[in-house]
PDB file of N, CA, C and O in Angstrom:
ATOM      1  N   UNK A   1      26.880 -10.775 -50.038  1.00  0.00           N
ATOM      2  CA  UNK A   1      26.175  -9.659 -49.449  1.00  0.00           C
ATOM      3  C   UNK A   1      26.679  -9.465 -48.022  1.00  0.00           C
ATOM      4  O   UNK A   1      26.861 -10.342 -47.178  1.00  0.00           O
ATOM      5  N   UNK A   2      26.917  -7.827 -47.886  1.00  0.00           N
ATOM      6  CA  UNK A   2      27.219  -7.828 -46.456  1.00  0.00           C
ATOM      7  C   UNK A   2      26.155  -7.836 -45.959  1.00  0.00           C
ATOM      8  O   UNK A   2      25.272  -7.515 -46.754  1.00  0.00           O
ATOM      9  N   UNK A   3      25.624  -8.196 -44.398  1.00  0.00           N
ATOM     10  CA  UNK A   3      24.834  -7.580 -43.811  1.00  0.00           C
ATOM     11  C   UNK A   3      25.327  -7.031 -42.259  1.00  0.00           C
ATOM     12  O   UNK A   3      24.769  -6.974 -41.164  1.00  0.00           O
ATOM     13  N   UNK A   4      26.301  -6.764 -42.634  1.00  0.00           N
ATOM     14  CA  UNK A   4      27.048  -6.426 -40.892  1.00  0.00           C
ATOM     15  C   UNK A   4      28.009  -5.047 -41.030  1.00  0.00           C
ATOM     16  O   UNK A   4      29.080  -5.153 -41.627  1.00  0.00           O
ATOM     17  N   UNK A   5      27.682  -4.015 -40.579  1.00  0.00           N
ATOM     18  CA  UNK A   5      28.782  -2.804 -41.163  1.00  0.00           C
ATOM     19  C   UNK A   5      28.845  -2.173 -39.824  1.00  0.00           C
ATOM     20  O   UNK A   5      28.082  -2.177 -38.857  1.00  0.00           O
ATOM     21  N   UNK A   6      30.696  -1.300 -40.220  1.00  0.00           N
ATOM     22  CA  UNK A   6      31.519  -1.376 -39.303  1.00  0.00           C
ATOM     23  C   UNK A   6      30.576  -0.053 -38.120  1.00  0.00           C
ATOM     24  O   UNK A   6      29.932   0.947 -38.439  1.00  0.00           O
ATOM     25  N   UNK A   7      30.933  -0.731 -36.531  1.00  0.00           N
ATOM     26  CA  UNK A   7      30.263   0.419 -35.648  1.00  0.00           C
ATOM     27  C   UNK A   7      28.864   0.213 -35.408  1.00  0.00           C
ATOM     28  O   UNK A   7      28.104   0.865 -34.693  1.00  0.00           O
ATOM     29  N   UNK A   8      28.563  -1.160 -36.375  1.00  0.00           N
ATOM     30  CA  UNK A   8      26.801  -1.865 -35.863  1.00  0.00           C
ATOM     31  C   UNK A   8      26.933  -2.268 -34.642  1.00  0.00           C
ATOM     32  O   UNK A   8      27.829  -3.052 -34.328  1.00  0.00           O
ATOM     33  N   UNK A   9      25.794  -1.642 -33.521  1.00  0.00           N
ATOM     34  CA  UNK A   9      25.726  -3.093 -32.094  1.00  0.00           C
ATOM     35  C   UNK A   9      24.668  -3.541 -32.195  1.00  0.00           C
ATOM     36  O   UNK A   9      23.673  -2.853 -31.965  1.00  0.00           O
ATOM     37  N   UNK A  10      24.575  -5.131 -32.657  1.00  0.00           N
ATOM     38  CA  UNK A  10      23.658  -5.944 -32.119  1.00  0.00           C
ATOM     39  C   UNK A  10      23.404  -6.088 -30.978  1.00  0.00           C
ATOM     40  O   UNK A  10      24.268  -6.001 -30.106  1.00  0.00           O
ATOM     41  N   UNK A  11      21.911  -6.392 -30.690  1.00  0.00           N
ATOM     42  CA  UNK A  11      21.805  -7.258 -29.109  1.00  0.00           C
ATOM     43  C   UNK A  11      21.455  -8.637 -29.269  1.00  0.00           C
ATOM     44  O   UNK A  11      20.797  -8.824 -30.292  1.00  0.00           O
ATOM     45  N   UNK A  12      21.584  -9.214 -28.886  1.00  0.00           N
ATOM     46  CA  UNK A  12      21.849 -10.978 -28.848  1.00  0.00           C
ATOM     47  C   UNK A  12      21.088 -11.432 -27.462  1.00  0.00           C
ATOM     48  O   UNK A  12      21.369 -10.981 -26.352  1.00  0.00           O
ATOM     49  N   UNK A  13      20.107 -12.375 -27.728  1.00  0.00           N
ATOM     50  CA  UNK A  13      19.399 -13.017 -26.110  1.00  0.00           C
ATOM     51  C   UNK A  13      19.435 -14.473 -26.396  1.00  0.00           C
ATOM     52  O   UNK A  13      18.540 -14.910 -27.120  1.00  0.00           O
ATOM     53  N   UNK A  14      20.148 -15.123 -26.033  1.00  0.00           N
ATOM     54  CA  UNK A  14      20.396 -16.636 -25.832  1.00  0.00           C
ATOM     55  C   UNK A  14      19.767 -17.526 -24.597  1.00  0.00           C
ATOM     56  O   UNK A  14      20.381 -17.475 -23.531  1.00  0.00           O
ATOM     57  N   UNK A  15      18.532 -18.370 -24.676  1.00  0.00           N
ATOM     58  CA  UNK A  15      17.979 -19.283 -23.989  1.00  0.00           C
ATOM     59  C   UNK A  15      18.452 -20.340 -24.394  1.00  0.00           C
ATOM     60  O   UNK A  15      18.405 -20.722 -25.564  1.00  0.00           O
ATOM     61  N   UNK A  16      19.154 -21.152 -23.106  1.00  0.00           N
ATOM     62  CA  UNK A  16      19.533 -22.333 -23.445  1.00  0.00           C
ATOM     63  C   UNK A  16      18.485 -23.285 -22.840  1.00  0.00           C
ATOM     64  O   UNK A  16      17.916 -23.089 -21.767  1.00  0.00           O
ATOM     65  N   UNK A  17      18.276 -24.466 -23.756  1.00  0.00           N
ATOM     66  CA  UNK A  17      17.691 -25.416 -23.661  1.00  0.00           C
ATOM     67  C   UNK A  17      17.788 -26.918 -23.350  1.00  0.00           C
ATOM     68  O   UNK A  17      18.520 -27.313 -24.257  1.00  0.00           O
ATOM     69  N   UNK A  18      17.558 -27.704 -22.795  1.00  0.00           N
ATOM     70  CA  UNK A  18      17.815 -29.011 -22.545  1.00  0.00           C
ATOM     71  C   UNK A  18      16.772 -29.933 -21.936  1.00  0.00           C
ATOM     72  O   UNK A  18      16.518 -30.067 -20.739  1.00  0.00           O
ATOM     73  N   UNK A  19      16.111 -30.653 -23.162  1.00  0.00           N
ATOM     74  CA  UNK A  19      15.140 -31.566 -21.959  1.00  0.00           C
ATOM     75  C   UNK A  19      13.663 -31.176 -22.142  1.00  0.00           C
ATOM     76  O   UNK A  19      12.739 -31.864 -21.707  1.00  0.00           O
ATOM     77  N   UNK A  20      13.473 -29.793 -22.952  1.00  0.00           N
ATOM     78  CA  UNK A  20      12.325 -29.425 -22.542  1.00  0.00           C
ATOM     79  C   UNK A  20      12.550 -28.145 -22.142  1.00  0.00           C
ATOM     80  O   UNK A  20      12.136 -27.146 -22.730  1.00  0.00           O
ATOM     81  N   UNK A  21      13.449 -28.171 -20.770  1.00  0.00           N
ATOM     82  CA  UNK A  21      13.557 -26.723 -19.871  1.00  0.00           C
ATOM     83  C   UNK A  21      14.342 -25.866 -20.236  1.00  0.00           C
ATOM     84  O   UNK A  21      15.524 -25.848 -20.582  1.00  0.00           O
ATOM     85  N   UNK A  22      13.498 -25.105 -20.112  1.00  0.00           N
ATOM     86  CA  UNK A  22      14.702 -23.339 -20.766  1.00  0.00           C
ATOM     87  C   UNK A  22      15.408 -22.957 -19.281  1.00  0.00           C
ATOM     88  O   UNK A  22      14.963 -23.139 -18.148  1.00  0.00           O
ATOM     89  N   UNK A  23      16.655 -22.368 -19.716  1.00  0.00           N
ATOM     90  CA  UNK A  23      17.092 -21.966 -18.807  1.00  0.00           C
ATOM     91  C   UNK A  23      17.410 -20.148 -18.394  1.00  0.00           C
ATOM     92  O   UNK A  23      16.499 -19.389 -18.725  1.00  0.00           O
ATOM     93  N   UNK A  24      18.456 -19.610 -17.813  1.00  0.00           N
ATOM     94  CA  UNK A  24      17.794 -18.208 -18.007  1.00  0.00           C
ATOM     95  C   UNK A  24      18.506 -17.373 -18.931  1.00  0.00           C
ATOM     96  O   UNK A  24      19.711 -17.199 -19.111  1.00  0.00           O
ATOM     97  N   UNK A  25      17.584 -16.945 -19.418  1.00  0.00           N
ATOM     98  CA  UNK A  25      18.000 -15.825 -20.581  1.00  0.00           C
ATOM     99  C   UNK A  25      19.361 -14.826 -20.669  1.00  0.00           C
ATOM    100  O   UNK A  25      19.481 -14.100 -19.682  1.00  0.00           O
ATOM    101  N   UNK A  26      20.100 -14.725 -21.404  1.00  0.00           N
ATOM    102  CA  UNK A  26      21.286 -14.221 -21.343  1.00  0.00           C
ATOM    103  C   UNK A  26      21.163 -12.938 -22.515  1.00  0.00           C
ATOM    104  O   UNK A  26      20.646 -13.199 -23.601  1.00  0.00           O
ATOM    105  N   UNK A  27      21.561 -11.842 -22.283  1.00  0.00           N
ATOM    106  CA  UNK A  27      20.839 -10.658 -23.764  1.00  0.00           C
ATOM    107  C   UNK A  27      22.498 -10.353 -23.628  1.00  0.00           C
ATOM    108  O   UNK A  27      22.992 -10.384 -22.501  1.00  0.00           O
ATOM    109  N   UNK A  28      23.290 -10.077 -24.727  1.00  0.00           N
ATOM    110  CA  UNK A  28      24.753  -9.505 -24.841  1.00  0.00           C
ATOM    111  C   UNK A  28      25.191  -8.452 -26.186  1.00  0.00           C
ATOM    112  O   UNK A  28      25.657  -8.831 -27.261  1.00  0.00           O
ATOM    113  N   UNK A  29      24.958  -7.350 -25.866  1.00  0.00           N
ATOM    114  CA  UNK A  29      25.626  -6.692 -26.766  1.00  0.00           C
ATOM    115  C   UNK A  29      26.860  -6.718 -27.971  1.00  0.00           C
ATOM    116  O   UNK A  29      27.825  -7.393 -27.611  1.00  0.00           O
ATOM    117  N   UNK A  30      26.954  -6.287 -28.921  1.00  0.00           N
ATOM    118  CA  UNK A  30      27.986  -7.466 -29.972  1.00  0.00           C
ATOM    119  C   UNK A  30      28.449  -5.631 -30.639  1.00  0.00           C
ATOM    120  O   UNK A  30      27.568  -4.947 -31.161  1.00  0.00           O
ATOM    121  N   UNK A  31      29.298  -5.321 -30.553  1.00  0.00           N
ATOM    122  CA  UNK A  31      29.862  -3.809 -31.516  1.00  0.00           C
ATOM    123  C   UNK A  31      30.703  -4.296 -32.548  1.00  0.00           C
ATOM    124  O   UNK A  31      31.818  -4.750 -32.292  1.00  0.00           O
ATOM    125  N   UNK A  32      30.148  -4.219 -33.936  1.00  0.00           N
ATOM    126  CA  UNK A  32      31.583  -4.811 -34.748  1.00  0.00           C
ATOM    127  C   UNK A  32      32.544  -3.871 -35.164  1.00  0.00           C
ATOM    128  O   UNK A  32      32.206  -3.044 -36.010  1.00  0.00           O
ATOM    129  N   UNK A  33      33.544  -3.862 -34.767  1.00  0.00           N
ATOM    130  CA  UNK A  33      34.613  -2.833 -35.191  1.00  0.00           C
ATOM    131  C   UNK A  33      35.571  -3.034 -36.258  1.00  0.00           C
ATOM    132  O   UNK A  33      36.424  -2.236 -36.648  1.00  0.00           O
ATOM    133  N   UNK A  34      35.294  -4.338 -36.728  1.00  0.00           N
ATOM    134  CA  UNK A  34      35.710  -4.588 -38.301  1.00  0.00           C
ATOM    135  C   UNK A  34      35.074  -5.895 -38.811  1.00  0.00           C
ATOM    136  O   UNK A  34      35.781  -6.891 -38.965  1.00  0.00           O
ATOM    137  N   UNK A  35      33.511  -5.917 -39.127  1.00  0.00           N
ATOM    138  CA  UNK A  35      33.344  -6.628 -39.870  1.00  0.00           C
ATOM    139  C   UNK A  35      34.014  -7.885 -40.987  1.00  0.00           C
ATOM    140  O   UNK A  35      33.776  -9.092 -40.972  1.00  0.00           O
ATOM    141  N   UNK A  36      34.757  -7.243 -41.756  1.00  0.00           N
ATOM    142  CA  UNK A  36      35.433  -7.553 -42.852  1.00  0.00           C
ATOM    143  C   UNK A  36      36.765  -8.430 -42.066  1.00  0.00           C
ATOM    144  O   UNK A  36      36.840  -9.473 -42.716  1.00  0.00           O
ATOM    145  N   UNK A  37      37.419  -8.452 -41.394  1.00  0.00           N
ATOM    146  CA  UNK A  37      38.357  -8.962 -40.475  1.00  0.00           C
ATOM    147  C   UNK A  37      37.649 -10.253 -39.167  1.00  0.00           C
ATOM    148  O   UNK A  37      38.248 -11.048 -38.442  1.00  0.00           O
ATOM    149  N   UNK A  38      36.846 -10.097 -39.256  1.00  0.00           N
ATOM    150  CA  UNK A  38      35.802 -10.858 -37.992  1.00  0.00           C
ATOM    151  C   UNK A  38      36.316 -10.090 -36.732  1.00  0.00           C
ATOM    152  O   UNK A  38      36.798 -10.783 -35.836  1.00  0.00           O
ATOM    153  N   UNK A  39      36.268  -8.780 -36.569  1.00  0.00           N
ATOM    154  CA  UNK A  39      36.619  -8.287 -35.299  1.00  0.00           C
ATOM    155  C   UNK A  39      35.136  -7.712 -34.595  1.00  0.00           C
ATOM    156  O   UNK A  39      34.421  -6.921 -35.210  1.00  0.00           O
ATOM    157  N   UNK A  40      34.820  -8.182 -33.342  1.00  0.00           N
ATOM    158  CA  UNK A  40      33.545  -7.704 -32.712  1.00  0.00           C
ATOM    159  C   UNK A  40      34.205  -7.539 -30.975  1.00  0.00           C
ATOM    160  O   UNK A  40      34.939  -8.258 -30.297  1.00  0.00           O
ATOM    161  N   UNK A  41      33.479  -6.157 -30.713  1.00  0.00           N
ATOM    162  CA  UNK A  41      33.683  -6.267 -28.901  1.00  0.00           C
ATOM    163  C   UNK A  41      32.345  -6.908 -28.640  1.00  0.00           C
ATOM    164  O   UNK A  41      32.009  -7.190 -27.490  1.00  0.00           O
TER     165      UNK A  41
END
């Protein structure tokens, strides 16, 4: 099953963790411009 088609932008927010403590939030846009190839800006 796909679930990723070509010209989708995800947004992505990554908290990293260690210890307990979060650190600060990172949000990054993801455009896939060929899925099928693993190509993403």
């Amino acid at each position: 099953m796909n679930l990723v088609r070509e010209g989708e932008t995800w947004t992505v927010t990554v908290t990293p963790s260690s210890g307990g403590l979060d650190g600060p939030a990172i949000t990054a846009k993801v455009r896939f411009l060929d899925p099928k190839a693993g190509i993403a800006q």
